[in-house]
N, C-alpha and C positions, 0 to 999 in steps of 0.2 A: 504494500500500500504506500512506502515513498513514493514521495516525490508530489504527490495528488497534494489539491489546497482544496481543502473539503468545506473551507468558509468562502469561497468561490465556486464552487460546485452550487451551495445552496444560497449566492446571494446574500451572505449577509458579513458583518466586521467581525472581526476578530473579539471585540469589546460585546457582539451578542448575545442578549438574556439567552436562559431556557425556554422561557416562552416566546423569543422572537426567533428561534432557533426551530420550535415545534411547528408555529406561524409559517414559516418560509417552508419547511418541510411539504409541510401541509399543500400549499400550494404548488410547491415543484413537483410533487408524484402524483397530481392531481391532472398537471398537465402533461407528462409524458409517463401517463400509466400506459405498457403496449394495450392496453384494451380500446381506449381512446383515443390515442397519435397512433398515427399509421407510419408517420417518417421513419425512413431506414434505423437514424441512430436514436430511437425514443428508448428501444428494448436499454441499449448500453445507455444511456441518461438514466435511465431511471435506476439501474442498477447502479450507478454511480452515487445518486440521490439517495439511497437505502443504507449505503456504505458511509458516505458522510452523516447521517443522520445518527446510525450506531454508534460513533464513533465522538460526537459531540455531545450528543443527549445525555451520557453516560459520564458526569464529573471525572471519575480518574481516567480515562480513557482520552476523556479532552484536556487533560492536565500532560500525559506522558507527548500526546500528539503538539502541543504547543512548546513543549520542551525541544522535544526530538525529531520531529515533523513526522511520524511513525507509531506506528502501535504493535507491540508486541503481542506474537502469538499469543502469551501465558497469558496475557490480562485478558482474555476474552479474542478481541479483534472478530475475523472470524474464522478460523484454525475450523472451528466446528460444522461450517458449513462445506460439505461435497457438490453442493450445484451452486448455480449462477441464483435460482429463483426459491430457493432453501429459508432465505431470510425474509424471502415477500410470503412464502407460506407459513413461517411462524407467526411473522404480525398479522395475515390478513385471514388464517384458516384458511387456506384452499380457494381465496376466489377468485372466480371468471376463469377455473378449469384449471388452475394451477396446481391441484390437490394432485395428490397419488390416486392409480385407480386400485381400491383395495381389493375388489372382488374379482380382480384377474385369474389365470390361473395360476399358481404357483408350484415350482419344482422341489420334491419330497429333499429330504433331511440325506447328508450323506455319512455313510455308517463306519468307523474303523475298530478293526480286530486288530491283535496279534497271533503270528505262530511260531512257535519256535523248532530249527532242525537242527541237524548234526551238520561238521564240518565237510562231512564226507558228503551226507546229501548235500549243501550248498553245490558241491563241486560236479555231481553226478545228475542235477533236478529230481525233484521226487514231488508226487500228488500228494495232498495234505486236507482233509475235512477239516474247514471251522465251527466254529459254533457260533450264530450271531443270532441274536434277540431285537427282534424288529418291529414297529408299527403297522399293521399290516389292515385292508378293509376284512370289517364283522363277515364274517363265515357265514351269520345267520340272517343278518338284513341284506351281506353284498354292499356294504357301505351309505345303504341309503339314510340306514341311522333307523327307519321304521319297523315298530312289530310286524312279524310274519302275517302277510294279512291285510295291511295296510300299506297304505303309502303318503308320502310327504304332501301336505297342500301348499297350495301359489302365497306365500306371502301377502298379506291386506291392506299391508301397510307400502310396502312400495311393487306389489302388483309383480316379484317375480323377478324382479331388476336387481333384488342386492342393494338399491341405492337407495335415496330420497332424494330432493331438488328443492331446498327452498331461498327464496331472496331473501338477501341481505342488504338492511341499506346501510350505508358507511358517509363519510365524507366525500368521495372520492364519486359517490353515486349509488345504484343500486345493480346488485351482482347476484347470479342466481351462486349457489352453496352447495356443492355434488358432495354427498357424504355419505358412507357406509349404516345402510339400515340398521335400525338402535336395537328394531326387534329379531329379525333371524340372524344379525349377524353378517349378511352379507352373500348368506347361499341363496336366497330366495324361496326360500322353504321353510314352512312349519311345521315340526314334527307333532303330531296330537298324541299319536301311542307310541311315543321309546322302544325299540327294541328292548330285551330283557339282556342279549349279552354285551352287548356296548354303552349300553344305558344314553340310546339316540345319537351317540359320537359318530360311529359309524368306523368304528377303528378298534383295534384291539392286537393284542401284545402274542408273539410266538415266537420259540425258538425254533431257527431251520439249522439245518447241515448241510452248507455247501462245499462242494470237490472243488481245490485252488490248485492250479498245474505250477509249480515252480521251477520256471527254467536254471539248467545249468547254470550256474558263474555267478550267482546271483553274490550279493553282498549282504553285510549284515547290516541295517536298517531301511534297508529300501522295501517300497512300497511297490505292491500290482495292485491296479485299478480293475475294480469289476462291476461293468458297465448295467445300469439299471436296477442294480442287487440291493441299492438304498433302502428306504421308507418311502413309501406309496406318493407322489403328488396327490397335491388340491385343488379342488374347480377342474380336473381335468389339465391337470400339469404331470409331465414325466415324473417318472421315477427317479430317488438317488442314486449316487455310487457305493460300491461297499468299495475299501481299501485297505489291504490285507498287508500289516508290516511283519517284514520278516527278520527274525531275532536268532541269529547263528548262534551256538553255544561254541565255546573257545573247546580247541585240543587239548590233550593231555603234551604233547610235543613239537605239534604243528603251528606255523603261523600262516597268516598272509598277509601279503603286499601288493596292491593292485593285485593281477592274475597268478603271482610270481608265490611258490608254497615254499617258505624258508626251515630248516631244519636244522636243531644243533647237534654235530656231533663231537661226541669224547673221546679221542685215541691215548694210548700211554706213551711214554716218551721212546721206544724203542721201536713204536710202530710209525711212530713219524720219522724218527732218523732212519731206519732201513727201507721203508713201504710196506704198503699189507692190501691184500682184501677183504672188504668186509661186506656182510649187507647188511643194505639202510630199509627202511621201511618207504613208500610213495603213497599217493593215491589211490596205485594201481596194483599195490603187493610190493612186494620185495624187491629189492631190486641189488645184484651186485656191483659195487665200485671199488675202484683203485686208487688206492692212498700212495702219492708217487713220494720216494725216499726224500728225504730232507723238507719235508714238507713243515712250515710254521703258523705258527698258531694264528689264525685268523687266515687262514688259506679258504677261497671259498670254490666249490665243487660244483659243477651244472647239469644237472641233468632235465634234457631237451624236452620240449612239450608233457612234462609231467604236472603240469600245475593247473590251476583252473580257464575251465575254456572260455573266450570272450564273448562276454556275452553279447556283445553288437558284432555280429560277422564271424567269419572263423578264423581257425586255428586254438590256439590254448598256451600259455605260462609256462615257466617251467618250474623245476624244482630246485632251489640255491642252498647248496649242505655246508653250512660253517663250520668249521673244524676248528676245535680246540685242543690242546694239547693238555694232559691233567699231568700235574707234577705232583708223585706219592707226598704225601705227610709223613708217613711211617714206613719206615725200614725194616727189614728184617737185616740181621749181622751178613748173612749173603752179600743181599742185594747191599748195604753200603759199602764192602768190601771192590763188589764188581767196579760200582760207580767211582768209587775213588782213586780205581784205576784206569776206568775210564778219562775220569776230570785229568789225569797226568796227563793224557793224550792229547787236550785238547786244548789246552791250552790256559790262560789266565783272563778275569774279565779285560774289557776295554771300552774306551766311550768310541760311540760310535753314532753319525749324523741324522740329524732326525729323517724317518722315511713316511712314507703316507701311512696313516691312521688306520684302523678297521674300520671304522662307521666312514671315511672319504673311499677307502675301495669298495664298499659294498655299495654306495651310492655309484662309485662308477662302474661297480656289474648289472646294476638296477635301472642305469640309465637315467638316475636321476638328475 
């Protein structure tokens, strides 16, 4: 709202009363209400008229505005308004059609679940029944809300319309007033005999069990949408969505990263200085690998398309086995015996320059 002089918007001094404030109002939205100026720019005048009016009638609002030429959201301003004609419908109720049409029809409630799988099904899809508790139309009326037997009469009061029509006179003139019947509410119907199982609602509560297909690759908190599986529309509005979040439970060993199934493994310190084979566990079972001699600790191991498949397009991840090297705690007299003659062999510590990280090479096998 910088910048605008809202005491020139509505004609009057800076030094103007409340009442020569209300006065000039009065007359500027009088003359470019769009109901009576037809000129191109009356709609935006008058909306400008509405804004400067808020904004001075209101002491602290015309105190920050004279200070700062501006009106902060928090004091009001209008933050609270999502249309252009939001503020002519609070002051004026709805007139000359500016109201919400309430008895439209309206689209049902959309529903969400959780379910939860294993690591293994995330990576493989697996079918899953929910259980969702829904609004659903009376079994016994069919939603008409009427005993078995009967059926709904025409409204008397606005004749079937849902509405009523009456004039309103204001300043500005007289304006007809469209508004949601007081008596049915807006269906156009009067129910005389209630159903007995919705007690005339025409609605009532059941649990179903729907089959949810969960594709491969999926991740853990992502959501499938399923299309119309909501709560019933009204007045003859579609149906909800149901949205079904999916809650992976963690491995006992496994991780992931994007598509990419990371594994720790622990060799002893003789099977990394010689090499060895071992097998690792996959996705897909067992799998054997080669631990190549002099291998160090944070060495990482690839094996190809073993990891989760993507779920936009094909192909699939793979499996990245970080190898650690476990150094004993406890000796037996042997083994410190071996090792001590080993350490003669090999030399004495020494510093030596920094190299890349673990967590920077596994970012650069990651592709991060």
């Amino acid at each position: 709202m910088g910048g605008k002089d809202y005491y020139a918007v509505l004609g009057v001094s800076r030094t103007a009363t409340p009442d020569e404030i209300k006065r000039a109002y009065r007359t500027m939205a009088r003359k470019y209400h769009p109901d009576l100026n037809h000129e191109p720019d009356a709609e935006e005048r008058f909306k400008e008229i509405n804004e400067a009016y808020e904004v001075l009638s209101d002491p602290d609002k015309r105190a920050m505005y004279d200070r700062y030429g501006t009106v902060e959201p928090g004091m009001g301003g209008f933050g609270g308004f999502s249309d252009p004609f939001d503020l002519f419908n609070e002051i004026f109720s709805g007139l000359g059609g500016f109201g919400t049409r309430r008895g439209a029809p309206r689209r049902g409630n959309d529903l969400r679940v959780e379910v939860e799988i294993t690591f293994e099904e995330a990576a493989r899809g697996v079918t899953k029944e929910v259980s969702v508790r829904r609004r659903e139309r009376c079994p016994t009326c069919h939603g008409s809300g009427a005993a078995p037997g009967s059926r709904p009469d025409r409204c008397p009061e606005c004749h079937g319309t849902g509405q009523v029509r009456r004039v309103q006179h204001t300043f500005l003139g007289s304006f007809v007033n469209i508004a949601t019947c007081p008596r049915c509410g807006g269906t156009g119907t009067i129910i005389r005999q209630p159903c007995p199982t919705c007690n005339g609602s025409g609605y009532s509560y059941a649990t179903r069990r729907l089959s949810v297909r969960i594709p491969a690759g999926i991740e853990h908190g992502m959501s499938l949408r399923l299309g119309g599986e909501g709560e019933p529309g009204e007045r003859g509005g579609p149906p909800g969505n149901l949205y079904v979040t999916v809650k992976v439970k963690p491995h006992p060993f496994f991780k992931r990263r994007g598509d990419d199934v990371l594994l720790e493994l622990r060799i002893n310190v003789a099977q990394a200085a010689l090499g060895d084979r071992v097998r690792v566990p996959t996705l897909e079972g067992e799998r054997e690998i080669r631990i190549p001699p002099g291998t160090q600790p944070g060495t990482i191991l690839r094996l190809r398309d073993l990891g989760f498949p993507h779920l936009r397009g094909g192909g699939r991840g793979d499996q990245l086995i970080v190898v650690q090297v476990e150094i004993p705690k406890e000796l037996s007299e042997e083994q410190r015996g071996l090792f001590q003659q080993l350490g003669q062999t090999l030399g004495s510590a020494s510093i030596i320059e920094e190299k890349q990280s673990f967590f920077d090479k596994l970012k650069e096998t990651l592709g991060l």
